[in-house]
C-alpha positions as CSV (number, residue, x, y, z in Angstrom):
1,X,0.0,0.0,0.0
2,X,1.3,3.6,-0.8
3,X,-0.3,4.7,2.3
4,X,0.2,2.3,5.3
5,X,-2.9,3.6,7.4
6,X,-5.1,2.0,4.0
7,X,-4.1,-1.7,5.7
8,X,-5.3,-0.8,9.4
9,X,-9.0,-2.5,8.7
10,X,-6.7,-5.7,7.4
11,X,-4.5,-6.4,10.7
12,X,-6.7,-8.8,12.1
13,X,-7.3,-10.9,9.3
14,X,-5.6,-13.4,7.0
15,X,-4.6,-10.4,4.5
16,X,-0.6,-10.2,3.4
17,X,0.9,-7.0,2.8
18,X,4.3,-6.7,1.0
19,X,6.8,-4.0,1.6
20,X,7.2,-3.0,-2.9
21,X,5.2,-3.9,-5.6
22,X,7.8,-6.1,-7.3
23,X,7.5,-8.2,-3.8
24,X,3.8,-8.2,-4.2
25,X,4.1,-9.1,-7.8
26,X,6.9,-11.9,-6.9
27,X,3.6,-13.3,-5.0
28,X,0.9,-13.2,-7.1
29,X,0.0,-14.5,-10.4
30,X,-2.5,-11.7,-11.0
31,X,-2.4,-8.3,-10.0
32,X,-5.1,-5.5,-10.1
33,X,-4.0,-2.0,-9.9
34,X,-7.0,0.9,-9.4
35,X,-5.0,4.1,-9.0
36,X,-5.2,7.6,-10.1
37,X,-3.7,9.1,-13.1
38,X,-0.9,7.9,-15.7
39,X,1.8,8.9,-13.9
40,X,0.4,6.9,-10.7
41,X,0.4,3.5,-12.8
42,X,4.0,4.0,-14.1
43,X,5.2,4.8,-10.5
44,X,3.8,1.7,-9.3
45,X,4.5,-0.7,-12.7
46,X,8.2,0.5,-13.4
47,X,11.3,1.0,-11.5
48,X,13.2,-1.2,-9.6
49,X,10.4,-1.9,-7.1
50,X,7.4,-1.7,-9.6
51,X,5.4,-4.8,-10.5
52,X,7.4,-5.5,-13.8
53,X,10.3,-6.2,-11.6
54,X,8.8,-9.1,-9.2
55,X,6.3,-10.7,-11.9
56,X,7.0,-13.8,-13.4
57,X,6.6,-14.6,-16.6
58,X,3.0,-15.5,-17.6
59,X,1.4,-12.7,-14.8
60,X,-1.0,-11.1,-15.7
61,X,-1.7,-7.3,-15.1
62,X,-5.2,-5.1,-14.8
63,X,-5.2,-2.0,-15.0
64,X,-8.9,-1.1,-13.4
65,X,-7.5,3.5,-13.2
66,X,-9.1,5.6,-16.1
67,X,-5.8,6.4,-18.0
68,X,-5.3,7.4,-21.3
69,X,-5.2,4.2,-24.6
70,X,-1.7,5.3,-25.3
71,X,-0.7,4.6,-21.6
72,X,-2.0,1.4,-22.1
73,X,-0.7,0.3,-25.3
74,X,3.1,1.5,-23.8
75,X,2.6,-1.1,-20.3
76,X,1.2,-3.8,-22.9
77,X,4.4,-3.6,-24.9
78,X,7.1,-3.4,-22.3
79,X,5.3,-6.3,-20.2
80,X,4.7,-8.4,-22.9
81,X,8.4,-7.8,-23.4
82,X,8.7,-9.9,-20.0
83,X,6.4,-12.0,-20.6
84,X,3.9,-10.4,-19.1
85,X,0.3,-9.7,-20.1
């Protein structure tokens, strides 16, 4: 979670939290990202912490933020670049 206080309701319960998104993505065969802008789903899909960086290939990514086709089309290409769809 970009904002630790967002997990608080999860502490009693079975939930896992990771500590980057690339650990979260080393975990999951799937994951879901419903952010803000553009910008917001680059800064959580790239880098050396991002998603690309922990998923394996054959993960799947969905993007569920209104952002713009060409923002789309750029993540499709450099994850199916990894594998990645």
């Amino acid at each position: 979670a970009r904002r630790l206080a967002s997990l608080e309701p999860y502490a009693d319960t079975p939930a896992k939290s990771a500590s980057t998104p690339a650990e979260l993505a080393a975990a999951s065969d799937l994951v879901c990202l419903c952010v803000v802008s553009d910008d917001d789903v680059r800064g959580v899909l790239y880098g050396d912490t991002g998603v690309l960086a922990g998923m394996a290939d054959g993960g799947i990514i969905a993007i569920h933020s209104t952002v713009h086709p060409d923002t789309c089309a750029e993540i499709a290409e450099k994850a199916a670049a990894q594998g990645v769809s």
